[in-house]
N, C-alpha and C positions, 0 to 999 in steps of 0.2 A: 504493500500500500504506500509505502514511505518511499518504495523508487518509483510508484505512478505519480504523487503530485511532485516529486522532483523534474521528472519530466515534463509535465505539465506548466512549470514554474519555466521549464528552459523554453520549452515551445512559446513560452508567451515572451522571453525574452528577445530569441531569433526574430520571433515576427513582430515587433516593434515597428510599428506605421502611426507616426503622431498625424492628427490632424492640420488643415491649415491654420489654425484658430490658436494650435497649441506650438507650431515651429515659429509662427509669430510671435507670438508671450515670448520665447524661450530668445529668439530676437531681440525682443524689445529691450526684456530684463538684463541682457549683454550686454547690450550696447550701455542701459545706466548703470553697470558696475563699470564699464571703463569710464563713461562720465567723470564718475565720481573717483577713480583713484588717479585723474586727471587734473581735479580740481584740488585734491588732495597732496600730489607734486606740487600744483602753481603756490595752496597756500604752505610751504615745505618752503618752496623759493621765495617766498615773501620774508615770512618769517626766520629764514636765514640772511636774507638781508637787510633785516627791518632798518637798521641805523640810517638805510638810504631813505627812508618815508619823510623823515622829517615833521612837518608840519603839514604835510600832503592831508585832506581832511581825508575823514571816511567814504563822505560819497566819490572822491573821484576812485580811491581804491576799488569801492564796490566797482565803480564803472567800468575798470583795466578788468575787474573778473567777469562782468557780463562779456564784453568783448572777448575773454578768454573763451568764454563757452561756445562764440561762435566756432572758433578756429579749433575750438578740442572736437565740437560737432562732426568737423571734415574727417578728423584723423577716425572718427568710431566711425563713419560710415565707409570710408576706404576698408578698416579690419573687419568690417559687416560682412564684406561683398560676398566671402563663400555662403555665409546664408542665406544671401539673398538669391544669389544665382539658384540657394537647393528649390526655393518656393517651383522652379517650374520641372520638379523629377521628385516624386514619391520616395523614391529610392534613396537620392541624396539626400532627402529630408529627415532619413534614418542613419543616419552616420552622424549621429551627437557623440559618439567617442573622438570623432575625426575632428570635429567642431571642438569639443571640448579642449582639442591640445591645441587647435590652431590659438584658439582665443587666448587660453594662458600664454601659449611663447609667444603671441605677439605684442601682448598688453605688458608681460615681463619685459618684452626687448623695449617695448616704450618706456616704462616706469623704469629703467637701467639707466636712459637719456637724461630722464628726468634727475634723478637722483647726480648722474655725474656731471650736470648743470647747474648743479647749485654753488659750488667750487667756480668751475666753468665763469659765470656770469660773477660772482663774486670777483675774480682774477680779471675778466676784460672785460665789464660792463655791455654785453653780446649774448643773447641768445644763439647756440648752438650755432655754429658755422664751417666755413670752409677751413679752418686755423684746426681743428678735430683731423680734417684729412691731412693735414700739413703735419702736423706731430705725428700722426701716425708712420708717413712716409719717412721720417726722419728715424736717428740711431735706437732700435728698439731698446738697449739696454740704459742708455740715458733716459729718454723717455721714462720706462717702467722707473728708474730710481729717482726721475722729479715725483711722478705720483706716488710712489712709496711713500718718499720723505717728505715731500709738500703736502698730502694730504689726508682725509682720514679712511686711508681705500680700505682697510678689513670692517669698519662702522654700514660702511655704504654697502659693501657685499654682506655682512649679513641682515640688513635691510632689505636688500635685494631678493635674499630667499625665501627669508620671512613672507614677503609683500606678494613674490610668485605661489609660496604654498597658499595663504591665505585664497588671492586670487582663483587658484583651484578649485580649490573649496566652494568658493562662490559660483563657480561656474559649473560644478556636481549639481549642486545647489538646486541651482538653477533646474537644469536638466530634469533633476530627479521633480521638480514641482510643478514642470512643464509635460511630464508624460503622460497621465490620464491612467483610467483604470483600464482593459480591456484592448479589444481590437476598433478600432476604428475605422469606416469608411472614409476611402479617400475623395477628397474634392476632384470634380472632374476636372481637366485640364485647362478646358476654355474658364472656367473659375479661377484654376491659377493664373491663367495667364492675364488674364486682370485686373488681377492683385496686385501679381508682377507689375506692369506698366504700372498703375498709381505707386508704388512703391518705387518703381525706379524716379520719377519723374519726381517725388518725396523726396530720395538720395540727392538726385542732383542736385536739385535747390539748394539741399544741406551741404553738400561737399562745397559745391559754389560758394557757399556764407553770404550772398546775396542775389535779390534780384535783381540786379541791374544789368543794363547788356554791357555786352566787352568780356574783360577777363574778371576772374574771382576773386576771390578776397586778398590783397593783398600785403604783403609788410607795412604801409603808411597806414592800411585801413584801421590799426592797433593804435596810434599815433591821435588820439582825439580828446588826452588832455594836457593840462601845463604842464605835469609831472613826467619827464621821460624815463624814470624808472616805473612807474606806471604804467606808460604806453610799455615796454619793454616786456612788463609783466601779460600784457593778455598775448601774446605771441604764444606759439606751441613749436616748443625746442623740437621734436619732433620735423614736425611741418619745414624750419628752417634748413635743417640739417640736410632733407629731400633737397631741397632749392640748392644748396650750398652742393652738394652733390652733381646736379643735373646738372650745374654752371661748369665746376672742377672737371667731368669725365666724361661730357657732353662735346661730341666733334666737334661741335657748330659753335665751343667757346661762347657760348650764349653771353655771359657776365664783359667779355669786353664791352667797351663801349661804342653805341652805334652812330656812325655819323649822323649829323642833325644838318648842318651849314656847307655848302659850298667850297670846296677845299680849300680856293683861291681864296677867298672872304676867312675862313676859319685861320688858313699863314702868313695873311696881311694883319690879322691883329692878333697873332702870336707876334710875329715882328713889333708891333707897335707897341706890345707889353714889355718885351724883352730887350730891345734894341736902345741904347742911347747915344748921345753924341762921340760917344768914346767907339763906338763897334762901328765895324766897317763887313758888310754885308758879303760872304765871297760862296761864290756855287749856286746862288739863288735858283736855279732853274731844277737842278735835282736835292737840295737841303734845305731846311724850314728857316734854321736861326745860325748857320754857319757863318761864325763871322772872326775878323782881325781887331782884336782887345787891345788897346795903346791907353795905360791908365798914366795920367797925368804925373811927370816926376814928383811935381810938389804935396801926393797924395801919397808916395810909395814911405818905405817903412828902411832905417837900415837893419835888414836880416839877411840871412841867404837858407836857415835852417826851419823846417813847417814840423812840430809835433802837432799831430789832430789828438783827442782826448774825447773819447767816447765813451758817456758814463751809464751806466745799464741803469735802466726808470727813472733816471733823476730828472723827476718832475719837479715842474716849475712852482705851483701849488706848496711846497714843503720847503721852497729854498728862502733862508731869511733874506738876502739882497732883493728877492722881489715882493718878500712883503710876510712872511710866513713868519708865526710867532714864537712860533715852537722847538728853532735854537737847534733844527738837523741839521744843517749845513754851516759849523761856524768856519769851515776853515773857506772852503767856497766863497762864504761873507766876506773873507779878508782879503782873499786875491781879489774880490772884487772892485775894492778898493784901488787897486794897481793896476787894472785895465779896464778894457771898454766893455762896458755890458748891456745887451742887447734885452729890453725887457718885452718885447714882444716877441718873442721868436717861436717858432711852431716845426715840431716834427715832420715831415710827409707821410709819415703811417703812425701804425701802432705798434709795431713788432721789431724786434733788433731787425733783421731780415732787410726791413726797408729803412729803417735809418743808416744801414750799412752803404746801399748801392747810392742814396739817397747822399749823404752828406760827401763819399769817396770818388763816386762817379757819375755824380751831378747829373744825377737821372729822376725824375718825381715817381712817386706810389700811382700806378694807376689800376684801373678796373681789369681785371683778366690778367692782370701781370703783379700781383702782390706779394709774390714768392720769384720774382725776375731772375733771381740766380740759378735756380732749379730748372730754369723755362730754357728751351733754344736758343727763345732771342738774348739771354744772360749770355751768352756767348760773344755775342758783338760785341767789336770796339766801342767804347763806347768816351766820351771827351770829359775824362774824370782826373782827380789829380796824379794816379798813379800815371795816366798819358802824358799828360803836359810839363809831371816835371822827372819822368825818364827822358822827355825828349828832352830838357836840359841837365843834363847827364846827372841827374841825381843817386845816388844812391840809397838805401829803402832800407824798414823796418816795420813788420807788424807782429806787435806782441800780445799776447791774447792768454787767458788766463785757463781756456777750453781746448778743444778738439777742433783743428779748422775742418777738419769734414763735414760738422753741423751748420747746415745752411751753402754746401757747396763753397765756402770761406776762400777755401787757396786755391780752389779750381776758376774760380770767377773773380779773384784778386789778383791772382797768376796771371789770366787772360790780360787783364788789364794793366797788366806791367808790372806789379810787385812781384821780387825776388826772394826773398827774404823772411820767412815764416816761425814766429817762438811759441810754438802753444805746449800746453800743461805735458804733453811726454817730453820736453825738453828743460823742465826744471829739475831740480834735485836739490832735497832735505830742504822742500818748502816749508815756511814759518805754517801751513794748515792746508791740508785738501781735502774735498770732499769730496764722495764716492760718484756723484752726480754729473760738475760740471766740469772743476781739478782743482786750479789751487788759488789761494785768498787774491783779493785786489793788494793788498799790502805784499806779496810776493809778484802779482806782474807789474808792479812802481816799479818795485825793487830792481826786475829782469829791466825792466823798461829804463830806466837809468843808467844802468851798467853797459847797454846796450849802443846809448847814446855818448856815455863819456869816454867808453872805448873806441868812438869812430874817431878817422886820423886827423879828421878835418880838413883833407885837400880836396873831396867833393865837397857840396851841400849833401847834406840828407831831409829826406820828409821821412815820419813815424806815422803808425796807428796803433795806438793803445785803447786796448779795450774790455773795458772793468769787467766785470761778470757776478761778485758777489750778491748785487741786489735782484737777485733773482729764486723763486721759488727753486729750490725749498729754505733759500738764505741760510745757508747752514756755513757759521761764521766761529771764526778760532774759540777755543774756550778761555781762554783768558781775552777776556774783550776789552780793548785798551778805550772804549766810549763806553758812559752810560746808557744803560739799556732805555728806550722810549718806554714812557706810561704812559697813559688817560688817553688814547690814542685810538681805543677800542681793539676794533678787528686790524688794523693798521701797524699797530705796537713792532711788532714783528717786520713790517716791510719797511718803515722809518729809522726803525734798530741797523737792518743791513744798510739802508741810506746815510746813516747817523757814519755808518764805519766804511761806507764805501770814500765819503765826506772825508774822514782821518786820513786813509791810504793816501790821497789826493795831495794833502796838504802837507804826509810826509815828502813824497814825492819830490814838490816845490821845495820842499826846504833841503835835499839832498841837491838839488838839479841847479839850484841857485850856489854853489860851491863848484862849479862845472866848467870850463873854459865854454862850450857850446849855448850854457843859457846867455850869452849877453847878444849872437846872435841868432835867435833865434822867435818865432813867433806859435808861440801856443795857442790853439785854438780846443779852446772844452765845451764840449755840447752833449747835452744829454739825447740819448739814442730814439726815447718817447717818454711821456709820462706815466701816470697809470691814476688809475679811478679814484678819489677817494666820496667822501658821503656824499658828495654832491654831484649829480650826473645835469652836465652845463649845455643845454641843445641836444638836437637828434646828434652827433657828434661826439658827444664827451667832449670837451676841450678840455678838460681836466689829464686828459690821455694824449694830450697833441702839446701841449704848453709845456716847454724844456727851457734854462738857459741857454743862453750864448754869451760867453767869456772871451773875449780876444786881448791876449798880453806879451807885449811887448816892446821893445825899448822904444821911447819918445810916443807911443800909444796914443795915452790922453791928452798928451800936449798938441796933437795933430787933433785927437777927435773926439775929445772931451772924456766922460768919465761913463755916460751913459745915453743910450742910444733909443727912442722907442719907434724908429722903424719896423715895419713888419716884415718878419722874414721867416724862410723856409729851409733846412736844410742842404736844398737844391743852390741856393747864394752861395752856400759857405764855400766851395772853390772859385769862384769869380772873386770873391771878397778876399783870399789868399790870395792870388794872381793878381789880383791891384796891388795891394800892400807889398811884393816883391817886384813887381815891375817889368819893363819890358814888353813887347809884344807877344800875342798869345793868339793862337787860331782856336776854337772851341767851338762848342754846340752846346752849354751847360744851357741848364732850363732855368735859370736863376739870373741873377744878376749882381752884381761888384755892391754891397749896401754899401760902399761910403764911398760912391763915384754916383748916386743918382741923381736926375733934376730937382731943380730948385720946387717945395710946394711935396715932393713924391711921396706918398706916407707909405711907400710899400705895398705888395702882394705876395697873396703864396698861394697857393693848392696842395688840401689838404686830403685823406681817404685814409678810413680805418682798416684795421687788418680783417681778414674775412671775405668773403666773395659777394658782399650787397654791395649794387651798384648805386653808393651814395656817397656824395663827395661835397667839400666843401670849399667856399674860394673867401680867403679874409683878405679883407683890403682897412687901413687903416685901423676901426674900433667897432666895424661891423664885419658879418661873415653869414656869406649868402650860401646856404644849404641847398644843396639837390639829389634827386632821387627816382629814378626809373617808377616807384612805387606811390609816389607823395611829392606835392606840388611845392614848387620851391618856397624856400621860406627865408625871414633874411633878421639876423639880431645885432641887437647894439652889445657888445659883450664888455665885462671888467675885469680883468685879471689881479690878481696880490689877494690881499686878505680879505676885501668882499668881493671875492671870483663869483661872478651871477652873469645873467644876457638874459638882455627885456624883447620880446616880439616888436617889430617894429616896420614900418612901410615907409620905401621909397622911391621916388620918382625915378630914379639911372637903377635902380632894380635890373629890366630888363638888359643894361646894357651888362652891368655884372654878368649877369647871366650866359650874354652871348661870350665876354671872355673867358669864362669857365669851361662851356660849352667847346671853343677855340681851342683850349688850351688842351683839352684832354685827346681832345680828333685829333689834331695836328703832331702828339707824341705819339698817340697810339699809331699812326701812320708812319710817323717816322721810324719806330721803333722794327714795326712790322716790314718796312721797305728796307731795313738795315741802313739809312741814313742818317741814324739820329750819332753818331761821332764825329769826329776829325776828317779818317775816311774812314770810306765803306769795306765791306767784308770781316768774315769770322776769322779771330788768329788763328794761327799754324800750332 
């Protein structure tokens, strides 16, 4: 009797046929458990960043999560779709085992994103992007030991497991309260198919996240209050990550930027941004901005020696010379004193990566090309300082505290002329290394000094030094010769390695100043980009673009005062070398000489964060006009130092902003793409 209704119990199991009524339910209630461990992530990301809310009231918070739910809408109805398809096969509508796993690992792989965006957005004020693929592609064993040590990866994985058994569960759950007693008639087909149609035509809508015609919901469509960690917030890390993907491994390079302007019209007023009375136009018919630099004798400098000084996050926001209260940068504060300081000055991206090509090879951050050393066109010549001062027989140094193989370093500094390479396998019995990056900034001073006062002095030499301590996981000597940062919050830790990257600098200085080479020589210190802190300033960060500029050297201030507030970009700082030592100079930099401009000129730059959104920015003066493939331009009055803010604001030469921005980014990206944009053309040997 007891193997009759065993059997009986299997037979009812085999033949399992839910209803339409009931694969619906079993639908519905799916799709609200992702909902909700959606909404559950976003407030998870909220409340790991609260410090950024500020005074942001409640309703606009609420408002970042309604707008969340549109775009978490899409992502449940994309992981629907096997459901949905089963509504028109009886058959498929009975594989809820099938169902059951798809939904866990795909709600798991979403809630994984979510969880490792909280860090993520925390570190670059960025929902999930194409910087994800960028690390990946890079040294997996540095990699795995920044996440190790930077962050709290065993907390997040068993998070992770936890959140997928649960998930499971829910989704048994489900199953089990959706099956019904007995055998059920099936709906006939012309009934499903019905169904179907109203429910697809339901999906759509919801995937779209509106009805409006054109394309669907997009990045600005989050963008609709004051708060930009707000807007930031109703985004679906998720959803970004797709995008950031389709643009990165997408033939058609979709994230370049698409011409808007008329070429002719786009390289007449790149010229007319670019070009002053000092450049003399040569190649016009195949090059944009090729021109003959003749800087005025009575502008030049007596040196013949260029250290560049590259200092990793040293944001401008945290440096006292520009106004920060808080005492990280006292030695910074001192040289400032002794030379010229530039207090408007702006990164071209957000990632060492592009402050590299950016300040060395006088090349801008553009759309499609935010990783340029990795790319093909990193291969071209390209009119940077290692060109223009091998072609005056300089001899070279770049010291570096890591690995040049992260970021293609010596393959794509090689290219462009540097000989000369000291990274972390070339020191021995550093004062500290870490297992991550190598060895302290107060070890590559030290190389970096040694390197310079053992040269003979019958060439010139140019250097690049470049810090590395202030970077995750800042893992800095144990005897710390700075006071640790407090009251600082979640920050403490990244202004501590600032506070000692600050020290290393200023021992540096004080060894270098003992040197036959420092009396000719011109230091140039700039920070690589800045990074986030509680205040996220425009669609933008500028909290993450705003770096010093230090330039020091003998008779400096006497020629050009103590401080500077033209606006400048990275992309200057070799024009602005090559004034200050003289002589004629053939080039293509995308910048310009800042202490050779017209009278009235308050400066430009272009600006683009790291990631593959096509959004960019052009500051001119004390405003900085934002654009965006996704969202209508917008344009702010901004304030840098200690009340760092930017007020919404409209103006009449708007449009023409615009068109130079618009100019400026077609005209590189064509240059770039046509192998034009150097001295001359063609890939080195």
């Amino acid at each position: 009797m007891a193997n009759t209704d065993a059997l009986k119990q299997q037979g009812a199991r085999t033949s399992f046929s839910p209803t339409l009524k009931s694969h619906l339910a079993y639908t519905l209630l799916s799709g609200l458990v992702i909902m909700l461990m959606l909404s559950l992530v976003r407030l998870a990301l909220l409340v790991y960043n609260s410090d950024m809310i500020g005074d942001t009231p409640y309703s606009t918070v609420a408002e970042g999560f309604l707008n969340g739910l549109r775009f978490d809408l899409r992502v449940v109805v994309y992981l629907s779709i096997p459901l949905l398809l089963a509504i028109l096969s009886p058959w498929a509508m009975a594989r809820r085992g099938v169902f059951r796993f798809w939904l866990t690992l795909a709600s798991s792989v979403v809630m994984f994103l979510g969880l490792m965006e909280m860090d993520f957005y925390r570190e670059f004020h960025q929902r999930l992007n194409g910087l994800v693929f960028q690390y990946i592609k890079e040294d997996p064993k540095t990699v795995m030991s920044m996440l190790w040590y930077g962050f709290p990866v065993v907390r997040y994985l068993l998070a992770w497991a936890f959140g997928t058994w649960l998930l499971s569960l829910l989704f048994k759950g489900i199953d089990r309260a959706t099956r019904g007693e007995g055998l059920h008639r099936v709906a006939p087909w012309y009934n499903r198919l019905a169904v179907f149609m109203v429910i697809l035509l339901v999906a759509v809508v919801a995937a779209r996240g509106t009805l409006r015609q054109g394309p669907p919901m997009r990045w600005g469509d989050a963008f609709t209050t004051d708060s930009n960690f707000v807007n930031q917030l109703g985004l679906n890390g998720t959803l970004t990550l797709i995008d950031a993907a389709k643009s990165r491994f997408g033939e058609d390079r979709a994230n370049i930027w698409k011409p808007v302007l008329e070429q002719n019209v786009a390289t007449q007023s790149v010229r007319e941004q670019l070009l002053t009375a000092h450049d003399t136009l040569v190649d016009a018919d195949e090059a944009a901005i090729r021109r003959d630099f003749v800087p005025p004798a009575e502008r030049t400098l007596p040196i013949k020696n260029v250290v560049v000084i590259l200092m990793e996050s040293f944001a401008g926001h945290s440096v006292g010379a520009l106004g920060s209260p808080n005492n990280i940068t006292p030695y910074f504060d001192k040289l400032a004193k002794e030379g010229l300081l530039f207090d408007r000055f702006f990164s071209n991206g957000t990632h060492t990566h592009q402050g590299m090509f950016a300040t060395m090879a006088c090349f801008p951050n553009l759309p499609g090309f935010e990783y340029l050393m990795q790319t093909p066109e990193g291969s071209h010549k390209l009119s940077g300082l290692p060109a223009l001062l091998s072609a005056r027989d300089y001899d070279d140094v770049y010291v570096y505290n890591g690995d040049f193989a992260w970021d293609n370093q010596s393959g794509f500094f090689g290219n462009q002329g540097m000989t000369t390479f000291i990274g972390r396998n070339d020191f021995v019995n550093p004062v500290f290394s870490d297992p991550t990056w190598g060895v302290s900034d107060q070890d590559m001073f030290d190389r970096g000094n040694e390197e310079l006062a053992k040269h003979d002095g019958k060439k010139p030499i140019y250097a690049l030094l470049q810090t590395l301590s202030n970077h995750t996981p800042y893992a800095l000597p144990k005897d710390l010769p700075v006071e640790k940062v407090t009251g600082q919050g979640r920050l403490d830790e990244h202004l501590t390695a600032m506070r000692y990257s600050d020290w290393a600098l200023g021992q540096f200085f004080e060894k270098a100043r003992k040197e036959p080479y420092f009396k000719e020589t011109l230091f140039v210190i700039v920070g690589d980009h800045g990074f986030g802190n509680h205040q996220q300033v425009t669609e933008l960060d500028l909290g993450r673009f705003n770096v010093p500029l230090l330039l020091i050297a003998p008779g400096i201030q006497e020629k050009f005062g103590a401080v500077n507030h033209t606006v400048g970009t990275q992309v200057d700082i070799v024009p602005t070398i090559m004034g200050r030592l003289g002589g004629k100079a053939r080039h293509q930099c995308w910048g310009r000489d800042l202490l050779n401009l017209p009278e009235g000129d308050q400066g430009v730059g272009m600006i683009k964060p790291s990631g593959s959104e096509q959004i960019v920015g052009l500051v001119q003066g004390d405003r900085i006009l934002i654009e965006s493939k996704d969202m209508t331009p917008r344009m702010y009055r901004y304030q840098l130092g200690s009340e760092f803010k930017a007020e919404l604001i409209e103006s009449p030469d708007q449009p023409e902003m615009l068109k130079k921005l618009e100019a400026y980014i077609q005209t590189a990206t064509k240059s770039l793409l046509d192998n034009t944009a150097g001295v001359v053309h063609g890939t080195p040997k």
